[in-house]
C-alpha positions as CSV (number, residue, x, y, z in Angstrom):
1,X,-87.8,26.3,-14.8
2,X,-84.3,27.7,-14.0
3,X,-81.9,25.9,-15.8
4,X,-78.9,27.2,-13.8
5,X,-80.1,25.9,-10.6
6,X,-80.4,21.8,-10.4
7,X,-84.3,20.8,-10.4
8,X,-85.5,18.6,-7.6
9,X,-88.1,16.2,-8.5
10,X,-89.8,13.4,-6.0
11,X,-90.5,10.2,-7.1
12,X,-93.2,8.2,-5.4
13,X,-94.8,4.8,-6.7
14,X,-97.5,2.1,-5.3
15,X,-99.2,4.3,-3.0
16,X,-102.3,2.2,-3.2
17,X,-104.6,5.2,-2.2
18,X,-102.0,5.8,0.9
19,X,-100.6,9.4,1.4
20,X,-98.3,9.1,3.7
21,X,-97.8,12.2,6.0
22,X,-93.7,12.1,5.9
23,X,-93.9,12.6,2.0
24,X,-95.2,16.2,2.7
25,X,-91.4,17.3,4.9
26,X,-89.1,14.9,2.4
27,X,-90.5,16.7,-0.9
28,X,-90.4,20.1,0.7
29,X,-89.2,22.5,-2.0
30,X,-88.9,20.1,-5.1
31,X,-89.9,21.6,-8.1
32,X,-92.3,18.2,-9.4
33,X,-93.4,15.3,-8.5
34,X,-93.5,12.4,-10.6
35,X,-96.1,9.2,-9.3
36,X,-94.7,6.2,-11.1
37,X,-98.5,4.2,-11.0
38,X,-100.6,2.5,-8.9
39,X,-102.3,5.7,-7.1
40,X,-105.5,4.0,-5.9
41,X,-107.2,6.9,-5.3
42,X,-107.3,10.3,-6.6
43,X,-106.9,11.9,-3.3
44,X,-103.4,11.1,-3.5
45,X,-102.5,13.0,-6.3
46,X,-104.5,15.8,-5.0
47,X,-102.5,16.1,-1.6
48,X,-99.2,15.7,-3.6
49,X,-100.0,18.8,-5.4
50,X,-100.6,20.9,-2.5
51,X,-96.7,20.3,-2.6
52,X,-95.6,20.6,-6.0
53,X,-96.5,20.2,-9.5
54,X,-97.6,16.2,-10.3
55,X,-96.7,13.9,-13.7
56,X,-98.5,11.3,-13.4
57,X,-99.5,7.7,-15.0
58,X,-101.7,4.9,-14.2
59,X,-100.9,1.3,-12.9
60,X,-102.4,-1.7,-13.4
61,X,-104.5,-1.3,-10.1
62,X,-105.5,2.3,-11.4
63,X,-108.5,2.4,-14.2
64,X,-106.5,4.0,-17.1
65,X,-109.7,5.2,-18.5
66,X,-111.5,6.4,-14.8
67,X,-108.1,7.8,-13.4
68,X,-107.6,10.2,-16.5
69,X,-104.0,9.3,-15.8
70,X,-101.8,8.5,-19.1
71,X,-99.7,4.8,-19.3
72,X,-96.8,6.3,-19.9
73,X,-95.3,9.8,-19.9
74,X,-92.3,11.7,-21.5
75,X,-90.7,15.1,-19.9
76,X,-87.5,17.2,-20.6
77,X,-86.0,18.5,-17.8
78,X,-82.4,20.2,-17.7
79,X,-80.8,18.5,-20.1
80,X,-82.5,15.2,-19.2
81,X,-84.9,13.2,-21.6
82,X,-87.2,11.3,-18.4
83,X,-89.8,8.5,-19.3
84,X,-92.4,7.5,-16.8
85,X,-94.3,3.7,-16.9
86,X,-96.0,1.9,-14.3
87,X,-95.0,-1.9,-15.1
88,X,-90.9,-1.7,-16.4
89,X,-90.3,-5.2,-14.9
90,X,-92.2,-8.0,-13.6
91,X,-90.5,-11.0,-12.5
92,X,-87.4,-9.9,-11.4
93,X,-86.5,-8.8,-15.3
94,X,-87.1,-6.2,-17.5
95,X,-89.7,-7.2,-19.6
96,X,-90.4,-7.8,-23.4
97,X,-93.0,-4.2,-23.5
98,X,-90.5,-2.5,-20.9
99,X,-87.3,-3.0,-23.4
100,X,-89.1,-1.8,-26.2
101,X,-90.4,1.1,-24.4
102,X,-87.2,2.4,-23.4
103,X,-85.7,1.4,-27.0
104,X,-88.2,3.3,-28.7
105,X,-88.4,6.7,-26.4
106,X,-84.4,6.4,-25.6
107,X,-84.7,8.3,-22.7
108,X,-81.7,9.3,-20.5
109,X,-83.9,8.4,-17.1
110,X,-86.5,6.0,-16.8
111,X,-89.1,5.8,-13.7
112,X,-91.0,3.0,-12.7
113,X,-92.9,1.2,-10.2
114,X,-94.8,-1.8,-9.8
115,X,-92.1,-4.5,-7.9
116,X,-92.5,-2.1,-4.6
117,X,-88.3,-2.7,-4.6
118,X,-86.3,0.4,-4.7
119,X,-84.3,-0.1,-7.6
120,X,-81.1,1.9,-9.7
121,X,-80.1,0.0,-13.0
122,X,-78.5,1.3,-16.1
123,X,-79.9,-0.7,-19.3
124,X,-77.2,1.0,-21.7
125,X,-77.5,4.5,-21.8
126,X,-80.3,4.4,-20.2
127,X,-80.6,4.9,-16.1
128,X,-83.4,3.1,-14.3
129,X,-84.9,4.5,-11.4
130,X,-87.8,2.5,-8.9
131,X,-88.7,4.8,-6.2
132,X,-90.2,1.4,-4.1
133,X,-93.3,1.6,-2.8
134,X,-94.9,4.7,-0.8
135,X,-98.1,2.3,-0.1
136,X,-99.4,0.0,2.4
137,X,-95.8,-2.2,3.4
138,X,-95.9,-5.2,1.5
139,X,-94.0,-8.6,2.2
140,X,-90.8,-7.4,3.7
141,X,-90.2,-4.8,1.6
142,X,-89.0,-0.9,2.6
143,X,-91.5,1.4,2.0
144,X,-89.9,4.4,0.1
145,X,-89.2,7.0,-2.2
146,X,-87.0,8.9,-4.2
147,X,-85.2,12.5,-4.5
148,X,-83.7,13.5,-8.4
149,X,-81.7,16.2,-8.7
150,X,-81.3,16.6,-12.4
151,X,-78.6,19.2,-14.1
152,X,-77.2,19.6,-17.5
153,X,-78.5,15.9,-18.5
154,X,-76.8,14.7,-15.3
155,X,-79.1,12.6,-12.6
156,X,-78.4,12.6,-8.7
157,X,-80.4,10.2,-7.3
158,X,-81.2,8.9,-3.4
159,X,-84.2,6.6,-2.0
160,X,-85.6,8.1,1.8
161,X,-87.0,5.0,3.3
162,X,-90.7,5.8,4.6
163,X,-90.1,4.7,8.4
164,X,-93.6,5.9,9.3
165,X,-96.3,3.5,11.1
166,X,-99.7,4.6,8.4
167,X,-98.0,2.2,5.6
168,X,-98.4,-0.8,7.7
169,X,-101.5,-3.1,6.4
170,X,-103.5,-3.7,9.7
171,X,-102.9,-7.3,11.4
């Protein structure tokens, strides 16, 4: 990839086997997409890549073993050392496996998933980035995702709320 030109990259978590329709016109012209867990079903992953380029890893709704999809995953992308896990905090805290995840891989950017809440924390050097979920709407939660643009190690970073009715669980 073009390292003069800033890389776009969407970020999408929890989709629980939903694609939602919107996802297609907010990641128009990104460069990868990155699916922070909990895919549900396979057919998710294939319609993102009719978009883009997909990193993916498994959640702890997703059959690590059936999915093919890694735990974690680790990418370089202009400038920027990016990890990828599922489950970073539980809880409302970063927990015990999360801190030494990020300690051991010391990555610039870390993506997660798994508490559905969009979410931007910096755990010392490192930035923390939860899309929110792209899934079924749970509780009162947005349903969401997020847009990097990533240049010489820096991070821009937005969440696009999912307004869209096909995330709503029936009843």
């Amino acid at each position: 990839m073009n390292q003069r030109r800033a890389i776009r990259v969407g970020i999408v978590a929890d989709t629980h086997g939903l694609f939602d329709p919107a996802v297609r016109r907010l990641f128009k012209g990104v460069d990868l997409i990155i699916h922070a867990g909990d895919v549900g079903d396979h057919s998710v992953i294939e319609q993102l890549r009719q978009i883009a380029p997909v990193t993916a890893v498994s959640g702890n709704v997703d059959d690590e073993e059936r999915s093919g999809l890694p735990s974690q995953a680790l990418l370089e992308l202009a400038g920027c050392r990016i990890a990828v896990r599922h489950i970073l905090y539980a809880g409302g805290k970063l927990t015990k496996d999360g801190r030494t995840f990020i300690e051991t891989t010391r990555p610039d950017l870390c993506i997660f998933g798994h508490t559905h809440q969009p979410k931007v924390e910096w755990f010392g050097e490192t930035l923390l980035f939860n899309p929110g979920s792209a899934g079924p709407q749970r509780f009162k939660l947005p349903r969401a995702v997020g847009i990097l643009e990533l240049k010489g190690g820096k991070v821009k970073h937005r969440h696009i709320e999912l307004k869209s009715q096909s995330g709503k669980l029936p009843g």
